[in-house]
N, C-alpha and C positions, 0 to 999 in steps of 0.2 A: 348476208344478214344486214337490215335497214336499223334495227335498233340495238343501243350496247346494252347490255344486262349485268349483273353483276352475281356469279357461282360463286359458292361457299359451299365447301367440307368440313360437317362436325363431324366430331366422336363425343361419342358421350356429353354430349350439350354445348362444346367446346368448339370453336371456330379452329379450323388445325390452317386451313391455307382457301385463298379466296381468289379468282381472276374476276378481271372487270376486262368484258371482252366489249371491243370499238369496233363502232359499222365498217362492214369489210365485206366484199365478195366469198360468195362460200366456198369452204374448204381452201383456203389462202393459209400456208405456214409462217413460220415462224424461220426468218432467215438470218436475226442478229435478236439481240438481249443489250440493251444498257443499265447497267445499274442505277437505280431514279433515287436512290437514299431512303433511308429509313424503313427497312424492309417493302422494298419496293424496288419494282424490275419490269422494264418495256418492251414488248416483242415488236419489232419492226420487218413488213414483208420483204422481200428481194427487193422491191424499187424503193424501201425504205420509208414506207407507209407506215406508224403505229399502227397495230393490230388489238396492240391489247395490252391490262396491266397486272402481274401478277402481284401478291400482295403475300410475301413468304412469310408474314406475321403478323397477320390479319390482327392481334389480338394488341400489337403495339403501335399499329397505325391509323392515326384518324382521318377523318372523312378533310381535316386543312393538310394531310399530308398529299391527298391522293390530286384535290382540288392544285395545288400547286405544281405537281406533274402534270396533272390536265394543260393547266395555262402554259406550263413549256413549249408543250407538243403540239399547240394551236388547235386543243377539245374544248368546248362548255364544260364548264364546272359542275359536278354532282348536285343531283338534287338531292333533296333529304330524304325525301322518300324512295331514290333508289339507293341508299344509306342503308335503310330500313334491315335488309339481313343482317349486317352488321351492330347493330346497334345504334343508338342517337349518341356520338360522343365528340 
């Protein structure tokens, strides 16, 4: 995969849980989890690549929580419009 995207599962209108998945070779797992704060958790591959950001409360984290794990792990920062599923907040 050359570009991240950002998945979202509603129910009934409701953001329930969201991944913001980072350029990665396809079909690359998940071989460690850190906890990134504020309902937020990073998958990192075997060589310890971020892979991806799960987002366990989509509905309590905003777009300067997710930006400030980005700048951690050495990503660009969100754009707003790929925000966009989530809402402008």
């Amino acid at each position: 995969m050359k570009a991240r995207y950002l998945e979202v599962t509603y129910s009934r209108g409701k953001a329930l849980a969201a991944y913001l998945y980072l350029p990665r070779v396809t079909d690359v797992r998940a071989a460690r989890t850190e906890h990134g704060g504020n309902g937020l958790r990073v998958d990192y591959d075997a060589s310890g690549k971020p892979i991806g950001l799960e987002l366990t409360a989509p509905s309590d984290v905003t777009r300067a929580d997710v930006n400030a794990v980005l700048a951690r792990i050495g990503e660009p920062e969100l754009a707003p419009e790929e925000w966009t599923p989530l809402g402008a907040r």
